[in-house]
C-alpha positions as a printed Julia matrix, in Angstrom:
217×3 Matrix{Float64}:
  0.0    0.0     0.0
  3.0    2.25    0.54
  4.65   1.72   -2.48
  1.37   2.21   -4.16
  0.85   5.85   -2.62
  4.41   6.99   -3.01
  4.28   5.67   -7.29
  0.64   8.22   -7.31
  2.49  11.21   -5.08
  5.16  10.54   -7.65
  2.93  10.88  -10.59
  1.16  13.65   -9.5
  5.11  15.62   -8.82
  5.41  14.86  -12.59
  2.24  16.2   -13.65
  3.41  19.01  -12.29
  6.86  19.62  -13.71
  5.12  18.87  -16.74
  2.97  21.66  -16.58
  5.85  24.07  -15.36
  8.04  22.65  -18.29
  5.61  22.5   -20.81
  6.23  18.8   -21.51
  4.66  15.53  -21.43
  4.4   13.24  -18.49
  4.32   9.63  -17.75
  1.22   8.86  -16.16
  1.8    4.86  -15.37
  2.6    4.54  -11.87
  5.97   2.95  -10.91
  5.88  -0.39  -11.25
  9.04  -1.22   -8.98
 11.42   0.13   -6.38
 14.03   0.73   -8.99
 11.83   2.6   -11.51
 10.54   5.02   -8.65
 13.78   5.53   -7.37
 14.96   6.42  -11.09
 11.66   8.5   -11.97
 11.86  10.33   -8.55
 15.94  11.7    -9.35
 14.45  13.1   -12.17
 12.23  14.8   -10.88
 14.71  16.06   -8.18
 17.3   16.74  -11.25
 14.51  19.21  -12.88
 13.26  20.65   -9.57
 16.91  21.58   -8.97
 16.95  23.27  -12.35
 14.0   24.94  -12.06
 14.73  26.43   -8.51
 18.63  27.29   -9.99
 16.82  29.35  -12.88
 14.32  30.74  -11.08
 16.83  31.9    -8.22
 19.01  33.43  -10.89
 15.91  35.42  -12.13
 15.97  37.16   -9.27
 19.25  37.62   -8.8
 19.76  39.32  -11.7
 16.73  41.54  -11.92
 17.87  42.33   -8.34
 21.7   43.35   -9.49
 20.07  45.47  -12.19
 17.67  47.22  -10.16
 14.83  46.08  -11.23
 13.49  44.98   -7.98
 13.46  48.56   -7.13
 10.6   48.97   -8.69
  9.05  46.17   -6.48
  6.62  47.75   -4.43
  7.55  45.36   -1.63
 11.11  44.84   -1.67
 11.94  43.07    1.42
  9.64  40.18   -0.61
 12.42  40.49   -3.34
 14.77  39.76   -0.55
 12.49  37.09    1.53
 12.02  35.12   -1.8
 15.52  34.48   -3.09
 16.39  33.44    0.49
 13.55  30.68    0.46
 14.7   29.21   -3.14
 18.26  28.74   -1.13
 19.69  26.02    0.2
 20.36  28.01    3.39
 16.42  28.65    3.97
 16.14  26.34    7.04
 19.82  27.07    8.79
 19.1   30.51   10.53
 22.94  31.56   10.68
 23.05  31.34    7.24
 20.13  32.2     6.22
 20.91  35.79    7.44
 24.1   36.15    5.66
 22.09  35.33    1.87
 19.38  38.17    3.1
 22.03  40.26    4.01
 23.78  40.15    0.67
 20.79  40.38   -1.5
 19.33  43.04    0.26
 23.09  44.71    0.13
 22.84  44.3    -3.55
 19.3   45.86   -3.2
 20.53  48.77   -1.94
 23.31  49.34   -4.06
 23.13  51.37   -7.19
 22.26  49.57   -9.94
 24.73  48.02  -12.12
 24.65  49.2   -15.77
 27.32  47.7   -17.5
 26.16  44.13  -18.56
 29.66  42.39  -18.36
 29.61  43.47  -14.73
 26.22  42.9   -13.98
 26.94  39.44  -15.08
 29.87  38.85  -12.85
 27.83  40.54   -9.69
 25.09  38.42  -10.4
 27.44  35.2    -9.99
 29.38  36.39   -6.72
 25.7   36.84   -5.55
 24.54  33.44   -6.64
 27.2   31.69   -5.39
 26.44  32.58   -1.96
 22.67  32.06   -2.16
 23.32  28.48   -4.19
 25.62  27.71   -1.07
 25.16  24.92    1.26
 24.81  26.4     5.13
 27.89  25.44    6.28
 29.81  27.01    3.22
 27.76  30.07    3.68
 28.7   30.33    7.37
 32.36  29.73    6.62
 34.14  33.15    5.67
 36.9   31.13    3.52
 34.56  28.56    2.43
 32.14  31.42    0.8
 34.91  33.67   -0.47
 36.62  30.99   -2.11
 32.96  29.77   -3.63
 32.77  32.99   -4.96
 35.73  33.44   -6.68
 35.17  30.42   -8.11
 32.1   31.41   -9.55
 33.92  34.65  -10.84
 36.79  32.8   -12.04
 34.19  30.92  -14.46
 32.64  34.18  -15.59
 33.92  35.5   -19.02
 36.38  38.6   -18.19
 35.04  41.99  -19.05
 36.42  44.88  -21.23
 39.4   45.77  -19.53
 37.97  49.73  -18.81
 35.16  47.79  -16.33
 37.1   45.32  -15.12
 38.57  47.11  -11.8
 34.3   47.93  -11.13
 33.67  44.4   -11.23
 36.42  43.64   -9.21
 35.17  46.21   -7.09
 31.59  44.99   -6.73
 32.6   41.32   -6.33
 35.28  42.59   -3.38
 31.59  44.52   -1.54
 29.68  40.5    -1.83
 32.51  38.89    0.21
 32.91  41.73    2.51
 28.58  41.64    3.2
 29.07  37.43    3.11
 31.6   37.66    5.42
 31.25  40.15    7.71
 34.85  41.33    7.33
 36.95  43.77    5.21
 38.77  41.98    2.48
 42.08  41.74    2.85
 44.39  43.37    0.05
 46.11  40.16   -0.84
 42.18  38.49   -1.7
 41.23  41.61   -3.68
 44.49  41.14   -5.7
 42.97  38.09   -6.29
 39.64  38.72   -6.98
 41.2   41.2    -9.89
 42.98  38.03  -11.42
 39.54  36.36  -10.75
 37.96  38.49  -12.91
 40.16  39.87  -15.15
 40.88  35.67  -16.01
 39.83  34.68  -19.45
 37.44  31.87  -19.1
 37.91  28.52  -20.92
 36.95  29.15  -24.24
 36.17  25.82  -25.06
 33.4   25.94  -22.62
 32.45  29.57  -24.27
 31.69  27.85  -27.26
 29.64  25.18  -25.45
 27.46  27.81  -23.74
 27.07  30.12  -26.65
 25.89  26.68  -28.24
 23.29  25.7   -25.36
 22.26  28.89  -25.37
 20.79  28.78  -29.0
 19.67  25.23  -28.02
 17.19  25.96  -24.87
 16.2   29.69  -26.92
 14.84  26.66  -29.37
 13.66  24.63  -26.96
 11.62  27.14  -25.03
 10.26  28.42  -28.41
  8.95  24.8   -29.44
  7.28  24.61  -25.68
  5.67  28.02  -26.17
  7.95  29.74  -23.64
């Protein structure tokens, strides 16, 4: 009887991804331990996904300002903390609000190569676990990571990037950032990223624009 309620919950998950994704679901139930356990990492696969994208939605409208506009902005704030991993761990849960609404507060970032690269310092820290978000060098190093992997702007923006990224470790952190890290955080950036994997994203890029088009997205 258990397995037979868990294989419906399942079904009824899938139903609705499939409405969220636009595609087409599987409506047998499970017919084994193995296929549910398949079917449900899936479904965890795409609700990862889904959260990741919709997380970086906000993020980014945030870093350009366009949550000022948000009537209600501490909702801005309260909603990109519950799509993180850090949602349920207090401690850390203050440090993402804190650097989101930061970023809130700071003037809006107009140059899109920079936007780009605030947008990932500030994702990194909400896409966190807790205890890397509660860790000064776990988070800094998770962000420059996720700078590192960033394409490197026009050389006249770069320092501003640099900059901006240097501001989301200090609010992460709670600390000034040393001179030696902001050196680094100017390699970070300035970096080239692997153009191999430029190539692959410019690629996928095309690929889910036609994707999303064929689903009506």
């Amino acid at each position: 009887m258990r397995f037979e309620d868990l294989a419906a919950r399942l079904v009824a998950v899938e139903a609705k991804l499939a409405t969220l994704t636009g595609t087409v679901v599987n409506t047998d139930n499970a017919t084994s331990i193995e296929e549910l356990d398949a079917r449900l990492s899936i479904v965890e696969v795409q609700v990862d996904q889904l959260i990741a994208v919709k997380t970086q939605e906000h993020v980014d409208a945030i870093v350009a300002a366009v949550a000022q506009a948000i009537e209600h902005i501490e909702d801005a704030v309260a909603e990109v903390v519950a799509l993180s991993p850090s949602a349920e761990v207090p401690a850390a849960a203050d440090i993402v609000a804190d650097v989101v609404q930061a970023q809130v507060e700071a003037e809006a970032v107009e140059h899109t190569e920079v936007a780009d690269i605030v947008s990932a310092a500030v994702q990194a820290v909400v896409a966190a676990d807790p205890e890397v978000v509660v860790d000064p060098v776990a988070i800094t190093e998770a962000i420059m990571a996720a700078v590192a992997d960033m394409p490197a702007p026009a050389p006249e923006v770069a320092q501003q990037a640099a900059d901006a990224v240097a501001e989301v470790i200090a609010n992460a952190t709670g600390e000034d950032v040393a001179p030696e890290v902001v050196q680094q955080i100017v390699e970070a950036v300035a970096t080239p990223a692997d153009p191999a994997l430029d190539i692959i994203e410019a690629r996928l890029n095309v690929a889910e624009a036609k994707v999303d088009t064929l689903l009506g997205k």
